[in-house]
PQR file with spaces between the fields and no chain letter, atoms N, CA, C, O and H, PARSE charges and radii, in Angstrom:
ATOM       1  N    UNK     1      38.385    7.619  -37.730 -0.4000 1.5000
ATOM       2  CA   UNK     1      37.185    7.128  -38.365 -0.0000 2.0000
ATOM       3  C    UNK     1      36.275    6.519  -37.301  0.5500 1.7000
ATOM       4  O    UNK     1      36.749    6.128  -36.234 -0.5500 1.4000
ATOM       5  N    UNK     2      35.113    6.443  -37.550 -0.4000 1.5000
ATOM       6  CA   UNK     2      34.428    6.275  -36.428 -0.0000 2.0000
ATOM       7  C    UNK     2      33.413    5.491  -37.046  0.5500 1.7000
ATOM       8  O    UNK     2      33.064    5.787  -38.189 -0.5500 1.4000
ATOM       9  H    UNK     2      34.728    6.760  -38.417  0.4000 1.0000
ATOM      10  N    UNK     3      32.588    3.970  -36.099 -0.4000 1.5000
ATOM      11  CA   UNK     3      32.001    3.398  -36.842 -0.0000 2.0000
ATOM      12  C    UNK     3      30.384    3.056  -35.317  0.5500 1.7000
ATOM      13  O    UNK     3      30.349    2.661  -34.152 -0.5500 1.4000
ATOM      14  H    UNK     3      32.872    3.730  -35.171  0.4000 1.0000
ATOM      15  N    UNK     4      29.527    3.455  -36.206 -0.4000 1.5000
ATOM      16  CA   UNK     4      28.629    3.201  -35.414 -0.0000 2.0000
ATOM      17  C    UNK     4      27.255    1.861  -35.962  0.5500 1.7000
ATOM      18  O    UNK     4      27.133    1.342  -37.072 -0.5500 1.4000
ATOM      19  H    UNK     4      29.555    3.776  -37.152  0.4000 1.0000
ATOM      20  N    UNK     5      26.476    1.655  -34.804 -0.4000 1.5000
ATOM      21  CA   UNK     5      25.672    0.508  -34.746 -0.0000 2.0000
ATOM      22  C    UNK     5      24.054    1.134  -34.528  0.5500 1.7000
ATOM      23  O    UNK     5      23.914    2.001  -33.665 -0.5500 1.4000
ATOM      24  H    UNK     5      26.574    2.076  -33.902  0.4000 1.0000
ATOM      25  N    UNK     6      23.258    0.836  -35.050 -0.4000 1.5000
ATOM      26  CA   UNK     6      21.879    1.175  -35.366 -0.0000 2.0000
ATOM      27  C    UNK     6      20.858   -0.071  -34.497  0.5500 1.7000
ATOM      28  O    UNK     6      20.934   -1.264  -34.791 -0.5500 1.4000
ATOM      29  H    UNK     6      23.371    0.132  -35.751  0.4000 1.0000
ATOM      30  N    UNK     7      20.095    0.366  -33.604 -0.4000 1.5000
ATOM      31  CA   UNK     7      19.070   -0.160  -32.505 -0.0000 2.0000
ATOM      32  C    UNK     7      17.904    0.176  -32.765  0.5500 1.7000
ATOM      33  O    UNK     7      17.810    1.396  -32.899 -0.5500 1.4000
ATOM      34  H    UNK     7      20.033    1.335  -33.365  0.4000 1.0000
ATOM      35  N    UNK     8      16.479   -0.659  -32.963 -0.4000 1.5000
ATOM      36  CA   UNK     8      15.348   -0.328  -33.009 -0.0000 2.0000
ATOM      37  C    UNK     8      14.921   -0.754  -31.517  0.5500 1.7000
ATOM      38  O    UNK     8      15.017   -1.747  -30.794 -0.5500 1.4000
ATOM      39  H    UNK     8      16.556   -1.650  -32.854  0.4000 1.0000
ATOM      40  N    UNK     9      14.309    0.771  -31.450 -0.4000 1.5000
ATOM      41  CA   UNK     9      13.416    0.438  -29.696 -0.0000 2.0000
ATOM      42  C    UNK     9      11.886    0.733  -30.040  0.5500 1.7000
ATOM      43  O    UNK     9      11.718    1.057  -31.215 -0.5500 1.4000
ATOM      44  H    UNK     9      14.232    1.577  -32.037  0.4000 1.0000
ATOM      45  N    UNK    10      10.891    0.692  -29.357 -0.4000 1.5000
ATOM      46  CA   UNK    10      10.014    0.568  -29.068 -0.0000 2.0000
ATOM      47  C    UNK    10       9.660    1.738  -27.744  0.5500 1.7000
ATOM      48  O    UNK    10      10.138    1.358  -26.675 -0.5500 1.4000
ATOM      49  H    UNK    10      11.028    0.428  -28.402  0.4000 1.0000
ATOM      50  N    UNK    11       9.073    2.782  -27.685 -0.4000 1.5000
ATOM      51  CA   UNK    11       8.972    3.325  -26.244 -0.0000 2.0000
ATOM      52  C    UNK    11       7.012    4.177  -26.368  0.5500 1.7000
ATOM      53  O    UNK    11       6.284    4.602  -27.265 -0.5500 1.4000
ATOM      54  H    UNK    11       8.685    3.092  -28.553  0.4000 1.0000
ATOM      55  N    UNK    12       6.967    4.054  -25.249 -0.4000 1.5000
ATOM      56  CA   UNK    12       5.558    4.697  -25.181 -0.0000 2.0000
ATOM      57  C    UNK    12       5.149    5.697  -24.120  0.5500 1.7000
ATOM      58  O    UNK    12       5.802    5.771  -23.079 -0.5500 1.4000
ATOM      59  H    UNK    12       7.559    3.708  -24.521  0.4000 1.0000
ATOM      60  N    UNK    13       3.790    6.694  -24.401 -0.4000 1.5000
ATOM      61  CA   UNK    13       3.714    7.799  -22.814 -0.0000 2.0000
ATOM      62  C    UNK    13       2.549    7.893  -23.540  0.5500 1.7000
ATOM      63  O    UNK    13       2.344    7.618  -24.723 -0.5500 1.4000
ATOM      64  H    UNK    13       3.260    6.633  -25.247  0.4000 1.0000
ATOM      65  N    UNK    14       1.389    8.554  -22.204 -0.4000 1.5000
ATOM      66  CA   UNK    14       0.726    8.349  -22.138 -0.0000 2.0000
ATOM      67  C    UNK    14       0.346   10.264  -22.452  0.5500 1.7000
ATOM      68  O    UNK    14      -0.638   10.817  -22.943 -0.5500 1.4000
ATOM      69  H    UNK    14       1.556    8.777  -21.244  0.4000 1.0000
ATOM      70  N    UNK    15       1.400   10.703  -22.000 -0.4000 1.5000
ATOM      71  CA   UNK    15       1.525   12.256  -22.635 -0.0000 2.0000
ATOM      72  C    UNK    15       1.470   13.010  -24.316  0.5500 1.7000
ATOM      73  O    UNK    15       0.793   13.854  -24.904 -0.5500 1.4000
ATOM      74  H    UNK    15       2.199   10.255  -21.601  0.4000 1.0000
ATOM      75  N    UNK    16       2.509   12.202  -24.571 -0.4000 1.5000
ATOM      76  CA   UNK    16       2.599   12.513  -25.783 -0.0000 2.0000
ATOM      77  C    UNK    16       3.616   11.763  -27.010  0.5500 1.7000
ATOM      78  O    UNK    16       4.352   10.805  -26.770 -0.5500 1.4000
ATOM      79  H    UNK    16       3.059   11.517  -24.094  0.4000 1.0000
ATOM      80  N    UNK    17       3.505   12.286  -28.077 -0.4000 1.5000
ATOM      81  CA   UNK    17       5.185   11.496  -28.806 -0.0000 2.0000
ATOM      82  C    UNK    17       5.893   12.275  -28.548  0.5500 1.7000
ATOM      83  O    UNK    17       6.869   11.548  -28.361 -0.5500 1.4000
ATOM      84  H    UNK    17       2.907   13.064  -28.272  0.4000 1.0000
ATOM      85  N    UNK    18       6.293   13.384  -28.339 -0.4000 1.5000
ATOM      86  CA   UNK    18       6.983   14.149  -27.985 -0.0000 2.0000
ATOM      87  C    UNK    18       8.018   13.399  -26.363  0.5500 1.7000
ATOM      88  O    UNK    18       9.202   13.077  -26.274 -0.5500 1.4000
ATOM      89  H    UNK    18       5.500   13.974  -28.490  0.4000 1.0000
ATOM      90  N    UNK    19       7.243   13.376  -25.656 -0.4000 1.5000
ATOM      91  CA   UNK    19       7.291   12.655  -24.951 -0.0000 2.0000
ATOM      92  C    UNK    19       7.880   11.268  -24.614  0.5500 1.7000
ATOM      93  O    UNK    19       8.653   10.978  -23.700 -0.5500 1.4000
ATOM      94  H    UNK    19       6.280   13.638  -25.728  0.4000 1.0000
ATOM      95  N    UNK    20       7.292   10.416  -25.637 -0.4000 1.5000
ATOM      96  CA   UNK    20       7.831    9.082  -25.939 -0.0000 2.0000
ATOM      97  C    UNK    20       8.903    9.028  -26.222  0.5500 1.7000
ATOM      98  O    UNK    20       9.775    8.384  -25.639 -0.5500 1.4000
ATOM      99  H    UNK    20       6.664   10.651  -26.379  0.4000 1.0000
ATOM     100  N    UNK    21       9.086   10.095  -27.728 -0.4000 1.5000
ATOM     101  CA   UNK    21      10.575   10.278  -27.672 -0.0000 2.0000
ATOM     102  C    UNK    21      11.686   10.210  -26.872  0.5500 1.7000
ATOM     103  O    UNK    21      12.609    9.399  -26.803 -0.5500 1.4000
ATOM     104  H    UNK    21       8.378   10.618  -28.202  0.4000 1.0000
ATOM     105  N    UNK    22      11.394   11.312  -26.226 -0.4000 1.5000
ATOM     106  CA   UNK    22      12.454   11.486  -25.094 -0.0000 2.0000
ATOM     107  C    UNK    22      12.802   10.200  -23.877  0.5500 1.7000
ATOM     108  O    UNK    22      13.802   10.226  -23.159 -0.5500 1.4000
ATOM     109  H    UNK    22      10.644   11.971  -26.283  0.4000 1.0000
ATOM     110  N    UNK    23      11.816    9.184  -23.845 -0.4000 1.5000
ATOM     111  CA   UNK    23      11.900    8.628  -23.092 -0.0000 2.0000
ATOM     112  C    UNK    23      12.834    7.453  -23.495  0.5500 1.7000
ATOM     113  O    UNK    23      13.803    6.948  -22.929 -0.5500 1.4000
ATOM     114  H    UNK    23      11.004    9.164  -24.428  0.4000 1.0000
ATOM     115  N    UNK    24      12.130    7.167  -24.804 -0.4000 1.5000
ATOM     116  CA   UNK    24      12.830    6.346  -25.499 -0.0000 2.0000
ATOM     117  C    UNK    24      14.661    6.614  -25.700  0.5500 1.7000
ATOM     118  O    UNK    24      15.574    5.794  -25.792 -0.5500 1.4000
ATOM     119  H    UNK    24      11.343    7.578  -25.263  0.4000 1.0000
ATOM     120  N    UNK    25      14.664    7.643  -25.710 -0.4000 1.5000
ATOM     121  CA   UNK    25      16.449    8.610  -25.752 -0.0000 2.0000
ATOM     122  C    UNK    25      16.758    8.032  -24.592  0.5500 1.7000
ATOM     123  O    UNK    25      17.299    6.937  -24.438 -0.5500 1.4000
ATOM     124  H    UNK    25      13.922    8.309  -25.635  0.4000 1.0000
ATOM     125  N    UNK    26      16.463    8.666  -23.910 -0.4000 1.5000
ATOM     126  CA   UNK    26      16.862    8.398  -21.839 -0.0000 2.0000
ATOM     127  C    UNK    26      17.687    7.149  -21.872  0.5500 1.7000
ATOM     128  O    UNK    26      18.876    6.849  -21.768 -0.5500 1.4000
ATOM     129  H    UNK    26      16.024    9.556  -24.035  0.4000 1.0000
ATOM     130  N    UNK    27      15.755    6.145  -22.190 -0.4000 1.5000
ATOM     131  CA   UNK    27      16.305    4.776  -21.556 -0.0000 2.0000
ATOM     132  C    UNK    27      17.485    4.355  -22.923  0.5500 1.7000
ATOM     133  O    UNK    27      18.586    4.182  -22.400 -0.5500 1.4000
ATOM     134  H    UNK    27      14.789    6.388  -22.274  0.4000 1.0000
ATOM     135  N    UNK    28      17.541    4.206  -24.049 -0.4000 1.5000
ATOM     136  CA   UNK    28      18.594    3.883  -24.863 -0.0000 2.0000
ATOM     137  C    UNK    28      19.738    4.380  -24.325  0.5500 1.7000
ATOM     138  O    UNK    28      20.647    3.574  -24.528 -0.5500 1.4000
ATOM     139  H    UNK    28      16.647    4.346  -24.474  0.4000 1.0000
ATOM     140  N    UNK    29      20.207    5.586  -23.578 -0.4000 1.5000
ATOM     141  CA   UNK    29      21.433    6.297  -23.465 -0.0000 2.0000
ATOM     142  C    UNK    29      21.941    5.687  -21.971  0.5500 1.7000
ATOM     143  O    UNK    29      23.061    5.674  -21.460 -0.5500 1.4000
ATOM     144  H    UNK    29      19.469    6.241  -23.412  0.4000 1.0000
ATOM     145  N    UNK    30      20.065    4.968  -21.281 -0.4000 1.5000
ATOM     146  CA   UNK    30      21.150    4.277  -19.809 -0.0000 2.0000
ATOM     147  C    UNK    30      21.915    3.135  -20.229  0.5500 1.7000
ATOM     148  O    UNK    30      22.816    2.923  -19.417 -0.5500 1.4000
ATOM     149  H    UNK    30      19.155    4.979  -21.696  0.4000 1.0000
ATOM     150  N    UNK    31      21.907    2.398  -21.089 -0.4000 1.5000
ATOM     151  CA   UNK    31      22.152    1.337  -21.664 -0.0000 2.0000
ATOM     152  C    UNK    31      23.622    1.235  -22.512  0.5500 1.7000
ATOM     153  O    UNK    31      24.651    0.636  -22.200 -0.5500 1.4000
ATOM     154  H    UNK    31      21.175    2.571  -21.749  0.4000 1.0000
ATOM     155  N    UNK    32      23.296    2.094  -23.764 -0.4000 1.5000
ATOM     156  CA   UNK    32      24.201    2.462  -24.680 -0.0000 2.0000
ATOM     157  C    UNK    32      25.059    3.537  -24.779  0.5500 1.7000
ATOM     158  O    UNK    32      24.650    4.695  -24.863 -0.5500 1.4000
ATOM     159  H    UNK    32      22.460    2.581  -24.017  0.4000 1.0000
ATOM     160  N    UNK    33      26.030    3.276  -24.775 -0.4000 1.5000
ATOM     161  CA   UNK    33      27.310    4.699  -24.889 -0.0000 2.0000
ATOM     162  C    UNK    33      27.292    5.636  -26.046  0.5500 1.7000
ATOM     163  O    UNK    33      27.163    5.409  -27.249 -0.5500 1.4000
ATOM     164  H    UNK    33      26.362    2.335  -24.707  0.4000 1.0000
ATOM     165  N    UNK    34      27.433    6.607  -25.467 -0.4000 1.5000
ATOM     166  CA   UNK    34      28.052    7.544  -27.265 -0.0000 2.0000
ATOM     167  C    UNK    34      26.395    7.336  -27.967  0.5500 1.7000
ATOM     168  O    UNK    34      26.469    7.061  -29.164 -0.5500 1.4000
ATOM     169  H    UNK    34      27.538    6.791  -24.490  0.4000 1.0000
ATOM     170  N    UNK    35      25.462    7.390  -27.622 -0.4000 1.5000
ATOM     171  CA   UNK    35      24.412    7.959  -28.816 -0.0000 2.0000
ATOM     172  C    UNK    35      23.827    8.728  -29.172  0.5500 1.7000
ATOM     173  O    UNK    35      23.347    9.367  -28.236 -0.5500 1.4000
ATOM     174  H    UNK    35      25.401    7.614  -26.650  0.4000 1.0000
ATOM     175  N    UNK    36      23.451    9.214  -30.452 -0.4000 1.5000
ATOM     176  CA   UNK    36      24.735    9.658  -31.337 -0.0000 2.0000
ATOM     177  C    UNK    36      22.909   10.910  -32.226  0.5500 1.7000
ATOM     178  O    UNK    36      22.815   12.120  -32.429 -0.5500 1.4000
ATOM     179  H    UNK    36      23.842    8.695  -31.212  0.4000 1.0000
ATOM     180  N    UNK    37      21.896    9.743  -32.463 -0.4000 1.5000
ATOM     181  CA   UNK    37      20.847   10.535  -33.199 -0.0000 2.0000
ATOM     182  C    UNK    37      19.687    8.790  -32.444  0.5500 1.7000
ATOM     183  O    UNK    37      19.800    7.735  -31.820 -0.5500 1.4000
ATOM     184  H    UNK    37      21.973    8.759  -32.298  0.4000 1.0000
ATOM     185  N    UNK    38      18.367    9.985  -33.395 -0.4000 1.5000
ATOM     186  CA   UNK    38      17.312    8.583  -33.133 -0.0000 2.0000
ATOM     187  C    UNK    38      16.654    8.991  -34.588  0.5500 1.7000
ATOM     188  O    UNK    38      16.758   10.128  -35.049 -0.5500 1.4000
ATOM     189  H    UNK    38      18.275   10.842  -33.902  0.4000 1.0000
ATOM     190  N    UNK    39      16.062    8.067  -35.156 -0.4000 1.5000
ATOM     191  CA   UNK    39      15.597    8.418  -36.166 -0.0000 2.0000
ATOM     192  C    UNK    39      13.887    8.021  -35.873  0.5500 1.7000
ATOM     193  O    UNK    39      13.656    6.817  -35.984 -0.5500 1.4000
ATOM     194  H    UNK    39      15.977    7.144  -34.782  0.4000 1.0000
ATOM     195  N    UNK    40      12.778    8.834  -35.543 -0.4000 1.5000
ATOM     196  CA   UNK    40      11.607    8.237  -35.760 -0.0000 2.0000
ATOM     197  C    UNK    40      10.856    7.392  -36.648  0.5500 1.7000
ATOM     198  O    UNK    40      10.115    8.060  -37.369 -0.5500 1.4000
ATOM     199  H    UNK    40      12.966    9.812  -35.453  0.4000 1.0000
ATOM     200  N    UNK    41      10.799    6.289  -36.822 -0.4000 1.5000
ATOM     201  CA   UNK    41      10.948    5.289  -37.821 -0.0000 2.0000
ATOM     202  C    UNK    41       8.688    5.425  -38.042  0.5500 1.7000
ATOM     203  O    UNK    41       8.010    5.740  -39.020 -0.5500 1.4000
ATOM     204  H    UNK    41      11.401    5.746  -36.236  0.4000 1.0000
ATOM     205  N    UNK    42       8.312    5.035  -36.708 -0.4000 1.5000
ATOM     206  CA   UNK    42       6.616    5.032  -36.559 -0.0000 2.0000
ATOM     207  C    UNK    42       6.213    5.638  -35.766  0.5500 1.7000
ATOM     208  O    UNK    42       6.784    5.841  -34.695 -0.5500 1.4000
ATOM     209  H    UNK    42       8.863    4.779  -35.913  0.4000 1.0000
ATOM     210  N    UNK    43       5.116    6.084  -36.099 -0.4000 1.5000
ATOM     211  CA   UNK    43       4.348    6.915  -34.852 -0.0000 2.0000
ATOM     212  C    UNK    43       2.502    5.915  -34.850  0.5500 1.7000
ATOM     213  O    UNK    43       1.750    5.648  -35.788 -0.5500 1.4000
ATOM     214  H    UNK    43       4.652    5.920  -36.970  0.4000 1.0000
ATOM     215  N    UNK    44       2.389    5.623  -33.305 -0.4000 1.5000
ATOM     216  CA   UNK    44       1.302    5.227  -33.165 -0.0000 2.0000
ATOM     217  C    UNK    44       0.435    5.504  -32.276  0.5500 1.7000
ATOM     218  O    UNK    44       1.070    5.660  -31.233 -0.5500 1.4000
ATOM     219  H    UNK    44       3.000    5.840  -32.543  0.4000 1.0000
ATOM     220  N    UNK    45      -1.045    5.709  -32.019 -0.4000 1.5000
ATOM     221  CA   UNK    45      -2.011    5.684  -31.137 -0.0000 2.0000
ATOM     222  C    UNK    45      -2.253    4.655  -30.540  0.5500 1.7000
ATOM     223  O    UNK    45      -2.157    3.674  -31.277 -0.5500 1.4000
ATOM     224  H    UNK    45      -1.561    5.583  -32.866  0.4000 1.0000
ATOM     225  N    UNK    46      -2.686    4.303  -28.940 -0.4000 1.5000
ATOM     226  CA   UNK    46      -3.340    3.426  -28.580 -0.0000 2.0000
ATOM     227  C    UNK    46      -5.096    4.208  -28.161  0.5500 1.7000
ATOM     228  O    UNK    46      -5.158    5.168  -27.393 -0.5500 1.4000
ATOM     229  H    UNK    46      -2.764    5.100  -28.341  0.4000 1.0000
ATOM     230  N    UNK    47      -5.916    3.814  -28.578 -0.4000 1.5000
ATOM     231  CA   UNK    47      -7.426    4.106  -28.298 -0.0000 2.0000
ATOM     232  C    UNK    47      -8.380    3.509  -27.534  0.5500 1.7000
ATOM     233  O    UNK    47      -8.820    2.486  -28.060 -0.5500 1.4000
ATOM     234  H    UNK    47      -5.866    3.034  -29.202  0.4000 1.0000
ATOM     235  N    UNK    48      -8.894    3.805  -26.395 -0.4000 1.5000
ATOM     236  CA   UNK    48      -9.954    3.382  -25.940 -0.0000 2.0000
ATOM     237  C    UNK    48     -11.130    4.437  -25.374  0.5500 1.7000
ATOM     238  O    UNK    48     -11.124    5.578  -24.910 -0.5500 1.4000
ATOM     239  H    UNK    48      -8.537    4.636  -25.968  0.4000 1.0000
ATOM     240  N    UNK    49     -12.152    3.410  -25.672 -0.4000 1.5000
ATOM     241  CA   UNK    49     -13.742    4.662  -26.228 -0.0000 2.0000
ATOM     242  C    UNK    49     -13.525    5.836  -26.700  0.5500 1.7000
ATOM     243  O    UNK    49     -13.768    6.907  -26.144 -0.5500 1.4000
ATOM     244  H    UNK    49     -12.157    2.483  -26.049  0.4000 1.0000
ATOM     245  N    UNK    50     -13.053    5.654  -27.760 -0.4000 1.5000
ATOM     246  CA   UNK    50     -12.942    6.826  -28.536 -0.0000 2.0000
ATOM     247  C    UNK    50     -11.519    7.785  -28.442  0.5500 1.7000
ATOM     248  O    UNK    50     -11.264    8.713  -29.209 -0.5500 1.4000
ATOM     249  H    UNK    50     -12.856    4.784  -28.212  0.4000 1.0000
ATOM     250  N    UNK    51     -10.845    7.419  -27.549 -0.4000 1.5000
ATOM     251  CA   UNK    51     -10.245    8.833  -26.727 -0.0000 2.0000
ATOM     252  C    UNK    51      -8.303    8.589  -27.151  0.5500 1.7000
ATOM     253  O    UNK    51      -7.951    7.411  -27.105 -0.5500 1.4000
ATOM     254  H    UNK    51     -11.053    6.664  -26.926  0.4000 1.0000
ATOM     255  N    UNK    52      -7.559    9.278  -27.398 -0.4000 1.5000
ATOM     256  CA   UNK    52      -5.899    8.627  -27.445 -0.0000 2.0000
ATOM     257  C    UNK    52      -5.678    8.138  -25.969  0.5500 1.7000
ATOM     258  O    UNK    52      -6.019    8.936  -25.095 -0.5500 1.4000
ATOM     259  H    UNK    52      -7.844   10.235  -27.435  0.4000 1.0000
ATOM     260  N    UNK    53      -5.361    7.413  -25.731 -0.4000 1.5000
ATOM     261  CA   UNK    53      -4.451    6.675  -23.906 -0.0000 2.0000
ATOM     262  C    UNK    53      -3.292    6.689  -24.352  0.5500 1.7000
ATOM     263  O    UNK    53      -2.600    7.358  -23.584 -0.5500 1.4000
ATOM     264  H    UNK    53      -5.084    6.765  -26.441  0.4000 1.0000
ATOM     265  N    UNK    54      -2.689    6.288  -25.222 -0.4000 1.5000
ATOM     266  CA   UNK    54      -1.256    6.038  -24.862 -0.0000 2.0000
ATOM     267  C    UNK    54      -0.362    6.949  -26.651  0.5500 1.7000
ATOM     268  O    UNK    54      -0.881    6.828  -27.761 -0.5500 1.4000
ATOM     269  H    UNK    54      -3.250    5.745  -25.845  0.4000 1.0000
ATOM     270  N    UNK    55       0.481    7.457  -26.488 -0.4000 1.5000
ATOM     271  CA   UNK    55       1.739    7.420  -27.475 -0.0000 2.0000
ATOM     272  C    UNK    55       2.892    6.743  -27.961  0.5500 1.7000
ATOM     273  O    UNK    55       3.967    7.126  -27.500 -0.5500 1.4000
ATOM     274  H    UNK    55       0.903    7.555  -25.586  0.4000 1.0000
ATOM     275  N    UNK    56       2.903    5.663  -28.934 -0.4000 1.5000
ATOM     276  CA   UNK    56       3.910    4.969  -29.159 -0.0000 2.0000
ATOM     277  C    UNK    56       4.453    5.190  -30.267  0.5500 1.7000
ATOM     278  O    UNK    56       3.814    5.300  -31.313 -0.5500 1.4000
ATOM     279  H    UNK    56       2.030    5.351  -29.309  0.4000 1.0000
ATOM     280  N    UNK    57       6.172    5.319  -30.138 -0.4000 1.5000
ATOM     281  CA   UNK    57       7.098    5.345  -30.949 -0.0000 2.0000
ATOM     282  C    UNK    57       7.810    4.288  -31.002  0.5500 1.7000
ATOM     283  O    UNK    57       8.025    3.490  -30.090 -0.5500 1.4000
ATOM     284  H    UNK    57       6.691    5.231  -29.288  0.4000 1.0000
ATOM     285  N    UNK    58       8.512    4.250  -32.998 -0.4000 1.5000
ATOM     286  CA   UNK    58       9.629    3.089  -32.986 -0.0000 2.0000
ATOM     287  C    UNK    58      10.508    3.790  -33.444  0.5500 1.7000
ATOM     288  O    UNK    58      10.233    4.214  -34.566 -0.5500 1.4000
ATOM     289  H    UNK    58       8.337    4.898  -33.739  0.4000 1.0000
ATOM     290  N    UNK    59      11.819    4.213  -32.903 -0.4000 1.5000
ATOM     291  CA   UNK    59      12.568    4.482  -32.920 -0.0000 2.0000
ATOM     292  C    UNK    59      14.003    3.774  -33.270  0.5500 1.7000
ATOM     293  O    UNK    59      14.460    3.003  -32.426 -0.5500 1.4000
ATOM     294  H    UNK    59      12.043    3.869  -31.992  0.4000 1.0000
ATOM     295  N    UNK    60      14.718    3.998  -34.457 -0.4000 1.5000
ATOM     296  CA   UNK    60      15.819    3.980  -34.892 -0.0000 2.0000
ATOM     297  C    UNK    60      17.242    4.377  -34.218  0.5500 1.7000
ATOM     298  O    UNK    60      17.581    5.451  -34.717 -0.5500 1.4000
ATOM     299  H    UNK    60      14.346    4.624  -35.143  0.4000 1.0000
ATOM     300  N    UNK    61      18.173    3.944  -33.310 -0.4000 1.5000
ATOM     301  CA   UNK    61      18.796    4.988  -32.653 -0.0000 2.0000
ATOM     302  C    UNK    61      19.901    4.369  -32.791  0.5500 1.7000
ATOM     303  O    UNK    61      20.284    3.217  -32.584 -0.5500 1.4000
ATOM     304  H    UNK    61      17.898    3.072  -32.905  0.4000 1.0000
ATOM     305  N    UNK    62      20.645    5.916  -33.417 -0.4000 1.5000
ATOM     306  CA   UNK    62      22.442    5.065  -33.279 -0.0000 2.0000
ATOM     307  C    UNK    62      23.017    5.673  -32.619  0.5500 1.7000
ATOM     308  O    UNK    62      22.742    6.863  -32.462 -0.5500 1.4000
ATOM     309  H    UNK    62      20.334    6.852  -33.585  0.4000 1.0000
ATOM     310  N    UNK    63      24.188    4.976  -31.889 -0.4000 1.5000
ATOM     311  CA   UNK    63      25.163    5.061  -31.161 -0.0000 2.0000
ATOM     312  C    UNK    63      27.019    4.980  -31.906  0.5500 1.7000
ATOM     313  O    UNK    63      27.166    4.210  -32.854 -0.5500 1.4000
ATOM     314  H    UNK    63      24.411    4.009  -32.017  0.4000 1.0000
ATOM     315  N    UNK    64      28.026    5.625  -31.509 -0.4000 1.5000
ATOM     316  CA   UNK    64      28.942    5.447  -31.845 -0.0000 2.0000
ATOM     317  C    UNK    64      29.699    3.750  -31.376  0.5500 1.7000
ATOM     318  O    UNK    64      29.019    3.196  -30.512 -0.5500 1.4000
ATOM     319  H    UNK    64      27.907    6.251  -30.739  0.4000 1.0000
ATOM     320  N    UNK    65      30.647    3.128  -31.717 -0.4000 1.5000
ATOM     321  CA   UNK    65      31.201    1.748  -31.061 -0.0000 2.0000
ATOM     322  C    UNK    65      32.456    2.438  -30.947  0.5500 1.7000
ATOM     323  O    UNK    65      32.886    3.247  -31.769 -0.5500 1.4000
ATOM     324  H    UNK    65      31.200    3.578  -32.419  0.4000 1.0000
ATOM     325  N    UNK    66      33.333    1.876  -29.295 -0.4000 1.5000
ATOM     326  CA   UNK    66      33.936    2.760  -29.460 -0.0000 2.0000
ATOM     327  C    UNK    66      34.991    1.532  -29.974  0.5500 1.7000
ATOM     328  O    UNK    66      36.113    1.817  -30.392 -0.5500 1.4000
ATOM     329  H    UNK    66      32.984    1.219  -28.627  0.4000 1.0000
């Protein structure tokens, strides 16, 4: 049986969410062992004059405990 633990992160790029995503994965997986899914919880814009600058995600991400 296997019991896992649920982390909200915060990650951002200036590329894309697509992007963010992944980054957000990365850095959670240098950290945390065994994880496992992420669940995209928000998706946000940052804007200036008019234009997108940045991609931010909040991300849900679980990991197994071992």
């Amino acid at each position: 049986m296997n019991v896992a633990k649920v982390v909200e992160i915060s990650a951002e790029s200036k590329q894309s969410f697509e992007d963010a995503i992944a980054l957000g994965v990365r850095k959670a997986s240098e950290t945390l062992e065994n994880v496992r899914s992420a669940w995209v919880k928000e998706q946000k814009v940052s804007v200036e004059n008019g234009k997108v600058v940045a991609y931010r995600v909040h991300l849900a991400v679980t990991f197994v405990l071992k």
